[in-house]
PDB file of N, CA, C and O in Angstrom, chain B, residues numbered from 101:
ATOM      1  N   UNK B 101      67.726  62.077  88.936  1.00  0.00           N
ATOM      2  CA  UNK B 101      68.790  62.736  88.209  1.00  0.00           C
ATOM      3  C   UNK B 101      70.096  62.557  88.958  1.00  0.00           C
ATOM      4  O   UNK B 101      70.099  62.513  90.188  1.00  0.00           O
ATOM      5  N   UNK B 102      71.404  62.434  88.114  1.00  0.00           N
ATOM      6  CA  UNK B 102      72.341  62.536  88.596  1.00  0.00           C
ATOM      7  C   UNK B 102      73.126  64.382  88.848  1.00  0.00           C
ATOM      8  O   UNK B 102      73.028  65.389  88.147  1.00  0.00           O
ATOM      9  N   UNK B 103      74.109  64.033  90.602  1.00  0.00           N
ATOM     10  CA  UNK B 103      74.735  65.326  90.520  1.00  0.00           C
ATOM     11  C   UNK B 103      75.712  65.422  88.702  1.00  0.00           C
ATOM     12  O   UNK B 103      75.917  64.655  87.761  1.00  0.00           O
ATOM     13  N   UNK B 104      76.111  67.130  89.146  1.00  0.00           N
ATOM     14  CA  UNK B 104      76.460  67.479  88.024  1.00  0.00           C
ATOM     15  C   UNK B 104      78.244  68.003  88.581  1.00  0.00           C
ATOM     16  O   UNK B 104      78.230  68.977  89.334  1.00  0.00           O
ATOM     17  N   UNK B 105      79.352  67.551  88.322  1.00  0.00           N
ATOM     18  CA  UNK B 105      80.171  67.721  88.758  1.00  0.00           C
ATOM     19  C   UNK B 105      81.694  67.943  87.577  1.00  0.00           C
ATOM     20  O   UNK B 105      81.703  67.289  86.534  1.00  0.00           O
ATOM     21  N   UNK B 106      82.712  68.770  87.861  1.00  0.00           N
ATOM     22  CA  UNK B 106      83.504  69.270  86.880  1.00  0.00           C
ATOM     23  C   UNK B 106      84.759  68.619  88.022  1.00  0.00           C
ATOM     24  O   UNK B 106      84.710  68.390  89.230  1.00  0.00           O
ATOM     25  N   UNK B 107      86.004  68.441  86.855  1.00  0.00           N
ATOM     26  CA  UNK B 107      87.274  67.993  87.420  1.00  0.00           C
ATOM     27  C   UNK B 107      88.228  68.492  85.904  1.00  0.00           C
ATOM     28  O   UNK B 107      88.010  68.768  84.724  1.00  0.00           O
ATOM     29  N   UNK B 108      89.466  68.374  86.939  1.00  0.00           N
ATOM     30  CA  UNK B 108      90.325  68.347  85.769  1.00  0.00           C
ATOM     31  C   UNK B 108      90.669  67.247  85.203  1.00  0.00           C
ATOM     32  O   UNK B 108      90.506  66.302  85.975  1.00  0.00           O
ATOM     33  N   UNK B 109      91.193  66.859  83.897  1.00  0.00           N
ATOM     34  CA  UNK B 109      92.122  65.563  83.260  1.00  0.00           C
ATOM     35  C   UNK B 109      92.751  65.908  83.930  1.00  0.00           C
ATOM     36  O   UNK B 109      92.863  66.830  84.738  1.00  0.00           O
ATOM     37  N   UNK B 110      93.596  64.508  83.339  1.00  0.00           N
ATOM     38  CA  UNK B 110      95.091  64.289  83.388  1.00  0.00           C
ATOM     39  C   UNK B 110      95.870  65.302  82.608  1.00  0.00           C
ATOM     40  O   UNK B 110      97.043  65.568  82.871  1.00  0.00           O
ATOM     41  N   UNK B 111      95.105  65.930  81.520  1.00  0.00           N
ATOM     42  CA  UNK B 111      95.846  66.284  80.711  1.00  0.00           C
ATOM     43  C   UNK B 111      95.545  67.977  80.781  1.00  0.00           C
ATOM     44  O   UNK B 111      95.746  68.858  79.945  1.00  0.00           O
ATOM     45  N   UNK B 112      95.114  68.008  81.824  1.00  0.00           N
ATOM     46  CA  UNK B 112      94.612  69.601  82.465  1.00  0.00           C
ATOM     47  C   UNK B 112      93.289  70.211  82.262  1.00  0.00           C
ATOM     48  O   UNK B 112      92.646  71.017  82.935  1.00  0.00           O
ATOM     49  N   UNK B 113      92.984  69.410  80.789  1.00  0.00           N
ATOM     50  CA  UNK B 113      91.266  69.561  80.488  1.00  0.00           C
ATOM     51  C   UNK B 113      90.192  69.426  81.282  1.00  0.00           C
ATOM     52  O   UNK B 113      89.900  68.323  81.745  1.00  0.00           O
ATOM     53  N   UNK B 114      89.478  70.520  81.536  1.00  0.00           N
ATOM     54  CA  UNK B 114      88.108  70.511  82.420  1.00  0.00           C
ATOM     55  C   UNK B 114      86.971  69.412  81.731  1.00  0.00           C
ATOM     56  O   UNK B 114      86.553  69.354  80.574  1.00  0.00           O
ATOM     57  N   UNK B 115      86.734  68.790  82.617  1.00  0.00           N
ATOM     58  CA  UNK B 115      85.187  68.086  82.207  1.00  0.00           C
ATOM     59  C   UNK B 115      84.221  67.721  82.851  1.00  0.00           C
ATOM     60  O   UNK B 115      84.282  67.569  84.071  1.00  0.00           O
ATOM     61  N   UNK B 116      83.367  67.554  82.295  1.00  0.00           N
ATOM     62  CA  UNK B 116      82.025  67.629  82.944  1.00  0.00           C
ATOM     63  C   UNK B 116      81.057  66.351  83.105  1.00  0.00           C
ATOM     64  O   UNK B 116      81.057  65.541  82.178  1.00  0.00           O
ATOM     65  N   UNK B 117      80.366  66.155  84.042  1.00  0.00           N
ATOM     66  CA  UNK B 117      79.220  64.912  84.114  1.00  0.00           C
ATOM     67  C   UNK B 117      78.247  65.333  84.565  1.00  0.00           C
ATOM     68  O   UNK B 117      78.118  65.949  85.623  1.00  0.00           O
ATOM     69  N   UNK B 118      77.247  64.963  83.601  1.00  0.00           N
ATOM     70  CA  UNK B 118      76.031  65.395  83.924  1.00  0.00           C
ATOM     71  C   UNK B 118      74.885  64.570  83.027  1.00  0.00           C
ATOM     72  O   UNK B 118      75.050  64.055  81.921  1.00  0.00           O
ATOM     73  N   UNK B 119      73.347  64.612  84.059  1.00  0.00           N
ATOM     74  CA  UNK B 119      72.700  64.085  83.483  1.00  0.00           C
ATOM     75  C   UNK B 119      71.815  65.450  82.332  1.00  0.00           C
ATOM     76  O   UNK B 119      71.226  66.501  82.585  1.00  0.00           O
ATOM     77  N   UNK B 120      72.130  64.736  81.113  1.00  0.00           N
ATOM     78  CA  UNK B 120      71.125  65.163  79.951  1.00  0.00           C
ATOM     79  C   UNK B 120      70.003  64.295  79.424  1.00  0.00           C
ATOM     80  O   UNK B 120      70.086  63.140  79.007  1.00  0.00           O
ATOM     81  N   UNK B 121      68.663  65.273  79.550  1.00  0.00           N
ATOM     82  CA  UNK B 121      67.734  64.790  79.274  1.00  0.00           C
ATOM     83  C   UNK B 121      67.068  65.490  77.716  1.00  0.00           C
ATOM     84  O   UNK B 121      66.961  66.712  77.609  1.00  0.00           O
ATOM     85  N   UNK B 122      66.774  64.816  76.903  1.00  0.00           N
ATOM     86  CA  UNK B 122      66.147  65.472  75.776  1.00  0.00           C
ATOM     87  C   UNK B 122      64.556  64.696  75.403  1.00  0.00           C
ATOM     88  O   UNK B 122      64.256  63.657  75.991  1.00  0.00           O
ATOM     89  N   UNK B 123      63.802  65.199  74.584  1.00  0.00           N
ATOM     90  CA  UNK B 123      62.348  64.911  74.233  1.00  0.00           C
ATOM     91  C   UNK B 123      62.860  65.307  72.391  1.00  0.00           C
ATOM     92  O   UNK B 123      63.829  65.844  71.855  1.00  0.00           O
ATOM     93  N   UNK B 124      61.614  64.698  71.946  1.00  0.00           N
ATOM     94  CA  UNK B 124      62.067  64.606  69.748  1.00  0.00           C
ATOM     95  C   UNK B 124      61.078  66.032  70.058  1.00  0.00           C
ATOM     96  O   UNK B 124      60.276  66.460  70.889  1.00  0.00           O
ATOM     97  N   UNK B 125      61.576  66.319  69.101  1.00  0.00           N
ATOM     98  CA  UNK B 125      60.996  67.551  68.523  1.00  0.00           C
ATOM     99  C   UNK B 125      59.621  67.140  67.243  1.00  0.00           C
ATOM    100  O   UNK B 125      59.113  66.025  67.131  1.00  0.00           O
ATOM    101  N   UNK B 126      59.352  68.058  66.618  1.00  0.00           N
ATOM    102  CA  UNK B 126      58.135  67.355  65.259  1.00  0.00           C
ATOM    103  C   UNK B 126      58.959  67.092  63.936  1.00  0.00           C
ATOM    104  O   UNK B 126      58.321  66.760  62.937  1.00  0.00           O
ATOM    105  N   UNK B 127      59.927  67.179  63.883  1.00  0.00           N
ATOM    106  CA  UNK B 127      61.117  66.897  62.305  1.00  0.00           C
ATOM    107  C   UNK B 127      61.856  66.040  63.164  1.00  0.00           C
ATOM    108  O   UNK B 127      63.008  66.474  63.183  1.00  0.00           O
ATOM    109  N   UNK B 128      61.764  65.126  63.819  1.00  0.00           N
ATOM    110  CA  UNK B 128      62.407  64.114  64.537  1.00  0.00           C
ATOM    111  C   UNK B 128      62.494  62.657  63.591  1.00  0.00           C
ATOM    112  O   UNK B 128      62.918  61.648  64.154  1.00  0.00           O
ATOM    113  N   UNK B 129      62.206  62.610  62.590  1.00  0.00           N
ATOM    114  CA  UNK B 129      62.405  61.360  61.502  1.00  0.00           C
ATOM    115  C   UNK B 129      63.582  60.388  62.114  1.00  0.00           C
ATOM    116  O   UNK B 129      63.196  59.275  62.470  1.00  0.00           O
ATOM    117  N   UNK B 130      64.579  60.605  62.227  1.00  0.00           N
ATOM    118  CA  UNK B 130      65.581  59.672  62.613  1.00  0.00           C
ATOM    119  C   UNK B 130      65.822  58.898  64.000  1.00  0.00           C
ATOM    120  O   UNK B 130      66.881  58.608  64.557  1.00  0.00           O
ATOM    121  N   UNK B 131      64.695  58.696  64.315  1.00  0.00           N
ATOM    122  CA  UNK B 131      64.550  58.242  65.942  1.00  0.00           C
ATOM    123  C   UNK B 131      65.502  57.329  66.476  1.00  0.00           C
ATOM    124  O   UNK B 131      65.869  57.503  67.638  1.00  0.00           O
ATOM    125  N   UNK B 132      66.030  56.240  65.710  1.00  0.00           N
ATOM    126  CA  UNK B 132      66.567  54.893  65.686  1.00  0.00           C
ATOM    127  C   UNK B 132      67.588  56.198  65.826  1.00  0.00           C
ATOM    128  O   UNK B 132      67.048  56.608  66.853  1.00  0.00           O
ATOM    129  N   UNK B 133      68.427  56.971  65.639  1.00  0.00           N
ATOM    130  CA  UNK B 133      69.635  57.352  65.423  1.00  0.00           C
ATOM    131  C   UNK B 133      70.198  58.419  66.680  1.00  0.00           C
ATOM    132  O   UNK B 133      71.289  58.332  67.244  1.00  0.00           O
ATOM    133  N   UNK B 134      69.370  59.208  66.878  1.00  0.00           N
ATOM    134  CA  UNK B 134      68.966  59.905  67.826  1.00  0.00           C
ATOM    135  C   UNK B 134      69.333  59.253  69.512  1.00  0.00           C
ATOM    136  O   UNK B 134      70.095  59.643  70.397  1.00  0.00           O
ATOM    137  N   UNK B 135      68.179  57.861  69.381  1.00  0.00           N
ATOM    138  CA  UNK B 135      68.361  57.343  70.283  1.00  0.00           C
ATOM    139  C   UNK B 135      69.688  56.709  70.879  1.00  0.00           C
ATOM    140  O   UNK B 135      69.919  56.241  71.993  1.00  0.00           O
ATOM    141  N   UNK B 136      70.614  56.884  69.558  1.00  0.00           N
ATOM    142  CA  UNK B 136      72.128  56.221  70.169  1.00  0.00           C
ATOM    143  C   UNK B 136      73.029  57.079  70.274  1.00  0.00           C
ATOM    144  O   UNK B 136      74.208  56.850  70.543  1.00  0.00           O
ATOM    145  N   UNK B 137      72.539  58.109  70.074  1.00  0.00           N
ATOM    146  CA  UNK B 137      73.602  59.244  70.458  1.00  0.00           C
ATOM    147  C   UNK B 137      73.209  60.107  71.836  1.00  0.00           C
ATOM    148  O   UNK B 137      73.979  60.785  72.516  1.00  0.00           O
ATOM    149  N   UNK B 138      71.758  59.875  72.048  1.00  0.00           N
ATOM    150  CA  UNK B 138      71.349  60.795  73.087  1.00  0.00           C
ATOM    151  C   UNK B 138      71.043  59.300  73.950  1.00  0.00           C
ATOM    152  O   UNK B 138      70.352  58.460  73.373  1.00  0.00           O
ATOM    153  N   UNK B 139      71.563  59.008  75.303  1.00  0.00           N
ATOM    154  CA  UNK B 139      70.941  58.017  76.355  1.00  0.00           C
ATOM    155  C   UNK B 139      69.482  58.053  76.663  1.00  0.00           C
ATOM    156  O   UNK B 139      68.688  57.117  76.567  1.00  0.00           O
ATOM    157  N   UNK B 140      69.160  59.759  77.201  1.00  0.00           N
ATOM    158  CA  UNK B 140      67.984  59.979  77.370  1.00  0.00           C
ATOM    159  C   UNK B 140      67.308  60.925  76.383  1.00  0.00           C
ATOM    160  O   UNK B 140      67.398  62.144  76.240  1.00  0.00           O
ATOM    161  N   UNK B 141      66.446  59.783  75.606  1.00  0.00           N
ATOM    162  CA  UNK B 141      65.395  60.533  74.505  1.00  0.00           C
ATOM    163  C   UNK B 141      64.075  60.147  75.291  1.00  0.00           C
ATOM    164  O   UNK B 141      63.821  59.183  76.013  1.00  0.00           O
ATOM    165  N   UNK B 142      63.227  61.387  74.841  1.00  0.00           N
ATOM    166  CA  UNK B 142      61.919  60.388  75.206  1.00  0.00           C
ATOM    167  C   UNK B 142      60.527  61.320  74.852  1.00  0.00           C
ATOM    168  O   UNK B 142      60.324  62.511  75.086  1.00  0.00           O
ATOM    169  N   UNK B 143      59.649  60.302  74.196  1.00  0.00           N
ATOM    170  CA  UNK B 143      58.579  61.033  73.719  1.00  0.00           C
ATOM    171  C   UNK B 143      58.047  62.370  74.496  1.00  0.00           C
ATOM    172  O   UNK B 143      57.344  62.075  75.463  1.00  0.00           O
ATOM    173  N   UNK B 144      58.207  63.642  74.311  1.00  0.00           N
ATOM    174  CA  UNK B 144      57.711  64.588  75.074  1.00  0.00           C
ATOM    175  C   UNK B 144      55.686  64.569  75.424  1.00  0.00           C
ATOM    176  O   UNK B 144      54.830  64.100  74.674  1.00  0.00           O
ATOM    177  N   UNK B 145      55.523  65.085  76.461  1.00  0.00           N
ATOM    178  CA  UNK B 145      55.997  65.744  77.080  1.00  0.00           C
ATOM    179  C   UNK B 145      56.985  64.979  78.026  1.00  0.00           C
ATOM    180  O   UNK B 145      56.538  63.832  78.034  1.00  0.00           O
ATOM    181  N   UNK B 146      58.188  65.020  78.895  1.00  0.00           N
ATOM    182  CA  UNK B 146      58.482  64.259  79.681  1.00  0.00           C
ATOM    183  C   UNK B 146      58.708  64.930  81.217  1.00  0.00           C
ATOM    184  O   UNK B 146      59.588  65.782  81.343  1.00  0.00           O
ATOM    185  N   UNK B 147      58.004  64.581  82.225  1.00  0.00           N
ATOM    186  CA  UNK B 147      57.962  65.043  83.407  1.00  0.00           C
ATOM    187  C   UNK B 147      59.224  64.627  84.112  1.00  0.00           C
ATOM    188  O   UNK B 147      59.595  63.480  83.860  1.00  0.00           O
ATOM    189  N   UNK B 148      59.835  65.215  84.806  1.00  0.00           N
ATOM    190  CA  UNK B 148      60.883  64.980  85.960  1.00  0.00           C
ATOM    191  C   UNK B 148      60.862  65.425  87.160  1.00  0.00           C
ATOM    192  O   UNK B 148      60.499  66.573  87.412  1.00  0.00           O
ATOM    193  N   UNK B 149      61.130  64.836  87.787  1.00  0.00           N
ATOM    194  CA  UNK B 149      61.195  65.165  89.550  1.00  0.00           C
ATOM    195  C   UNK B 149      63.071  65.751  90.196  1.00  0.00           C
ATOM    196  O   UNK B 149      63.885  64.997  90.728  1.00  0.00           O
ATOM    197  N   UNK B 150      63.242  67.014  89.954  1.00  0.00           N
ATOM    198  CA  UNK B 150      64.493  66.998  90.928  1.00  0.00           C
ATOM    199  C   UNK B 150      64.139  67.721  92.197  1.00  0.00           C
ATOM    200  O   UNK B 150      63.671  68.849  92.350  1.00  0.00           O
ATOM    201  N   UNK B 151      64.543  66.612  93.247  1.00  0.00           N
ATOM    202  CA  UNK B 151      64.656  66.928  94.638  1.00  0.00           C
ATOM    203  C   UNK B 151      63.099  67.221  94.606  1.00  0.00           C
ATOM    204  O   UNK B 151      62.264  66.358  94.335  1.00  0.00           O
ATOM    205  N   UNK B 152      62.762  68.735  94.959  1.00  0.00           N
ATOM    206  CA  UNK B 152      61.294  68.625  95.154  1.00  0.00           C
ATOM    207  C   UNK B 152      61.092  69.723  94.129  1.00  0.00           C
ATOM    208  O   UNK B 152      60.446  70.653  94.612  1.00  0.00           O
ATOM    209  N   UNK B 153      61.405  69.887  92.999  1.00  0.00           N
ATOM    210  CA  UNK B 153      60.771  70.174  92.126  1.00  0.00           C
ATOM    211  C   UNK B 153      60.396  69.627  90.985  1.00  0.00           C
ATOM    212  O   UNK B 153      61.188  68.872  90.420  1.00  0.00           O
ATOM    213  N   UNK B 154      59.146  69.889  90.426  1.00  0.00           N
ATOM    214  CA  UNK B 154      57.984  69.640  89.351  1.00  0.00           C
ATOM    215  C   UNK B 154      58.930  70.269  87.894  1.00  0.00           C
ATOM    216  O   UNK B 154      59.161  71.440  87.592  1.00  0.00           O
ATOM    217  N   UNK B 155      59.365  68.889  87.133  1.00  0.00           N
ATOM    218  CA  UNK B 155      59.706  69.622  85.889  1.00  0.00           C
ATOM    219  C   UNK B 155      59.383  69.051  84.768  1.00  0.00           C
ATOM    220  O   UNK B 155      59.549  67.831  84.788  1.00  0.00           O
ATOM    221  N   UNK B 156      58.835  69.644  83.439  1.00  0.00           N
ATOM    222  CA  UNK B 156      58.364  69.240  82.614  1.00  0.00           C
ATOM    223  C   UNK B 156      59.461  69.391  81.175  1.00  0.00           C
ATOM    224  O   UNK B 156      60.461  70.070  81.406  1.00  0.00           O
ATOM    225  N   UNK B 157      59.404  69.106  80.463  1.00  0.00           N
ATOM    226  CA  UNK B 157      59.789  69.200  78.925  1.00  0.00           C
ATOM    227  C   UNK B 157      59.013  68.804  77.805  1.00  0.00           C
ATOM    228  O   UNK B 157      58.367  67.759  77.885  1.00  0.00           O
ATOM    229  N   UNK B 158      58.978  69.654  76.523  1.00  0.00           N
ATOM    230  CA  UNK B 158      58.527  69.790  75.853  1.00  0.00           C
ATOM    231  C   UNK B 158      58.790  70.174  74.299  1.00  0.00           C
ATOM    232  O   UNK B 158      58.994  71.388  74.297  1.00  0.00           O
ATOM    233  N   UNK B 159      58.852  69.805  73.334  1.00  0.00           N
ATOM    234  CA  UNK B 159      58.912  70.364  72.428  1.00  0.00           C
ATOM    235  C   UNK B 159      58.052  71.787  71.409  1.00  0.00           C
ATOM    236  O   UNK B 159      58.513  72.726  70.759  1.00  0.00           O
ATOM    237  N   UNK B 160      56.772  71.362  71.677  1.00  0.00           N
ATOM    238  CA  UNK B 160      55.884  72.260  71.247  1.00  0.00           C
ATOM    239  C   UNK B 160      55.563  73.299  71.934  1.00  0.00           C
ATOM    240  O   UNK B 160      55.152  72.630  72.882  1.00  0.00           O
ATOM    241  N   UNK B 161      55.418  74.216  72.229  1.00  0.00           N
ATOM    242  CA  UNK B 161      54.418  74.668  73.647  1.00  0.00           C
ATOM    243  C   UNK B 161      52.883  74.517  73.575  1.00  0.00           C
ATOM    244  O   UNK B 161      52.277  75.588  73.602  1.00  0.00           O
ATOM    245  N   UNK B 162      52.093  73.332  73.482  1.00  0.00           N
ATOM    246  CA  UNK B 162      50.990  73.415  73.275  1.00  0.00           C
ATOM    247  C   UNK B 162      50.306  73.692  74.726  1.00  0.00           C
ATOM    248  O   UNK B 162      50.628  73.297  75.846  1.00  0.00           O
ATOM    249  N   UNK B 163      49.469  74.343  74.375  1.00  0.00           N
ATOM    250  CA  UNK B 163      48.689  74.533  76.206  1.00  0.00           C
ATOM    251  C   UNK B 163      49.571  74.933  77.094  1.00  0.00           C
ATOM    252  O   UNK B 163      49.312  74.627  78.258  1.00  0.00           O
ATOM    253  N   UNK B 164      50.897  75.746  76.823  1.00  0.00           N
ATOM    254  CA  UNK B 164      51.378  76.472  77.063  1.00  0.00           C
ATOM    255  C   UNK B 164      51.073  77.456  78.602  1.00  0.00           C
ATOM    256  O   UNK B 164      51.567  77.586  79.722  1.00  0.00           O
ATOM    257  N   UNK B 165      49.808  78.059  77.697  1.00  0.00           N
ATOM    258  CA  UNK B 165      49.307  78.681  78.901  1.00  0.00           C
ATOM    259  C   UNK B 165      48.682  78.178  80.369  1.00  0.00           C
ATOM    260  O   UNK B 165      48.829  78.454  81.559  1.00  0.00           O
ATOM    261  N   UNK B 166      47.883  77.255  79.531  1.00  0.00           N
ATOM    262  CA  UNK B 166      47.372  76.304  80.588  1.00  0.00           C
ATOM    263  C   UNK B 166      47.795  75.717  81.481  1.00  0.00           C
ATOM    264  O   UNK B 166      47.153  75.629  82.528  1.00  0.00           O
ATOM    265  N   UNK B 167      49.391  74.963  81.268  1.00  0.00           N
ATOM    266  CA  UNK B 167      50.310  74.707  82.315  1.00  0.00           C
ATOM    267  C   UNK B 167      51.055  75.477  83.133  1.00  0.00           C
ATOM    268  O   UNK B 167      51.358  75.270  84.308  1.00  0.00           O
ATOM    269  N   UNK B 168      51.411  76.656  82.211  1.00  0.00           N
ATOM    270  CA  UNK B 168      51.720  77.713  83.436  1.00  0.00           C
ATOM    271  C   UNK B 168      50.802  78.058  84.331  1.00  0.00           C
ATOM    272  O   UNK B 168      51.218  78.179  85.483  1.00  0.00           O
ATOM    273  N   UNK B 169      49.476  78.286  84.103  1.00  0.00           N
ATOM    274  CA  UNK B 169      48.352  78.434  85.023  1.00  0.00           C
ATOM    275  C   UNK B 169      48.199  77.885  85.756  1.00  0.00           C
ATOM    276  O   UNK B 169      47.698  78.412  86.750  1.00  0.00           O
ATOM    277  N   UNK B 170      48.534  76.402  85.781  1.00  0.00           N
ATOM    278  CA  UNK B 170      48.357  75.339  86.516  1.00  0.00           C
ATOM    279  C   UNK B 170      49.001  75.150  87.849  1.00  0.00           C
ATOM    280  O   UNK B 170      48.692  74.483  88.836  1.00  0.00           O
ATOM    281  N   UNK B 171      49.896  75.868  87.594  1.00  0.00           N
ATOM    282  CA  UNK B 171      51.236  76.066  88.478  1.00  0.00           C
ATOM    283  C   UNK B 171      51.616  74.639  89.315  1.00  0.00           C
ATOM    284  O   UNK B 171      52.261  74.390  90.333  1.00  0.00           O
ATOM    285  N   UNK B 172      50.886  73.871  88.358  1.00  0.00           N
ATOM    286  CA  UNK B 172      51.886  71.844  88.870  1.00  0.00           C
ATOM    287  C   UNK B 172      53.060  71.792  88.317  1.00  0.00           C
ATOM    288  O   UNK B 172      53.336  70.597  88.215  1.00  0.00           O
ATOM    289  N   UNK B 173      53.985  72.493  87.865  1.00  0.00           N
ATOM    290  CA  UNK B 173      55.039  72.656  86.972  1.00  0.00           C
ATOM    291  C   UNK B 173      56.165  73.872  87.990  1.00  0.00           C
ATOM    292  O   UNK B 173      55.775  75.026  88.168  1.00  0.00           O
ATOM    293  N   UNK B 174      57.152  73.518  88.405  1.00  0.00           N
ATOM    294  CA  UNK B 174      58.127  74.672  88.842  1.00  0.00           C
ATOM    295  C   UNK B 174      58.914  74.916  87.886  1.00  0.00           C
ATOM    296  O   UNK B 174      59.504  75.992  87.977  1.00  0.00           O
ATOM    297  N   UNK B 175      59.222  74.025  86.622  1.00  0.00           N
ATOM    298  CA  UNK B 175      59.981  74.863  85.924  1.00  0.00           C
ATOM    299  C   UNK B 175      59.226  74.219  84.008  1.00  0.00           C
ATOM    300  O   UNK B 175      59.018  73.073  83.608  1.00  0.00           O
ATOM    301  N   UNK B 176      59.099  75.093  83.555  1.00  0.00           N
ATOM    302  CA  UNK B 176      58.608  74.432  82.418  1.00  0.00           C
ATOM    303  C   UNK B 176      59.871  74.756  80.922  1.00  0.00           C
ATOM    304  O   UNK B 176      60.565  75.754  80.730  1.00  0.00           O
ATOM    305  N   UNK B 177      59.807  74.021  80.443  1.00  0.00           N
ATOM    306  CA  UNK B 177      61.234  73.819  79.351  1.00  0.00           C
ATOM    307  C   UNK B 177      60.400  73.282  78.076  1.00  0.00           C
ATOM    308  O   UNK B 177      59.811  72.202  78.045  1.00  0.00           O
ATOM    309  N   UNK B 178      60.466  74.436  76.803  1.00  0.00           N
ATOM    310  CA  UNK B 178      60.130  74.065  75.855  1.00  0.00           C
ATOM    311  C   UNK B 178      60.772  74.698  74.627  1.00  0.00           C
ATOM    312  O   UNK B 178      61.560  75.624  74.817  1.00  0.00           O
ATOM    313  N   UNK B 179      60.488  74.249  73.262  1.00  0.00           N
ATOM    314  CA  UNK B 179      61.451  74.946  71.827  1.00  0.00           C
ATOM    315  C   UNK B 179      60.500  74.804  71.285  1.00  0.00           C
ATOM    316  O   UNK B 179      59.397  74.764  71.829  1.00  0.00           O
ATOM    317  N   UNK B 180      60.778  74.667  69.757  1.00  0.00           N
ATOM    318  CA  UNK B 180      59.778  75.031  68.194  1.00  0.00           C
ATOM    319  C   UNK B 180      59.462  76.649  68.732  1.00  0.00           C
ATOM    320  O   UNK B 180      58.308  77.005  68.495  1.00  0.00           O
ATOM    321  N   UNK B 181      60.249  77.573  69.356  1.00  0.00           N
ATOM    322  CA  UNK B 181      59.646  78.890  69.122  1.00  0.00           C
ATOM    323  C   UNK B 181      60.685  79.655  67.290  1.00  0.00           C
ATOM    324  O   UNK B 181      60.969  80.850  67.208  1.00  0.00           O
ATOM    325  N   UNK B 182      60.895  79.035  66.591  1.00  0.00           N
ATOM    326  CA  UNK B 182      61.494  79.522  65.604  1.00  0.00           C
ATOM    327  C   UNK B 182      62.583  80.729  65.831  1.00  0.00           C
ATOM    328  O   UNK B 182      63.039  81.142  64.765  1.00  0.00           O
ATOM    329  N   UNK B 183      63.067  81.348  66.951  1.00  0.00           N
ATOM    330  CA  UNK B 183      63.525  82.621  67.255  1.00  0.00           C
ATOM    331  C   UNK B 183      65.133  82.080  66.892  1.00  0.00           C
ATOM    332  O   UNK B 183      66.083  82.857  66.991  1.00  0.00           O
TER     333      UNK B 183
END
């Protein structure tokens, strides 16, 4: 992963760089489209390593529990909770 760092413009505007990572969700039909707007798409689940932590992503929470149990995961990241 890249650092995540803020500056001002030229034009006094704050902005930001950072790495974004996303996974398709299950109504993900437009993949081809998706993929050119987002750099990083990628079939979930998708595991990441920052520094020395265990991170996962997800769309569903399937087995949910099971991975929290597992505790191979320091941070677990998931949606489809409808809320």
């Amino acid at each position: 992963m890249r650092a995540i760092w803020w500056r001002r413009s030229q034009k006094g505007n704050w902005e930001i760089n950072y790495a974004a990572y996303c996974v398709y969700g299950n109504n993900d039909g437009e993949r081809l489209g998706l993929k050119q707007m987002f750099q990083e798409i990628y079939v979930p689940p998708l595991e990441l390593n920052l520094d020395t932590k265990k991170i996962v992503l997800m769309h569903e929470p399937d087995n949910l529990k099971a991975i929290e149990q597992s505790g191979y995961y320091d941070v677990i990241v998931y949606g489809h909770t409808m809320q």
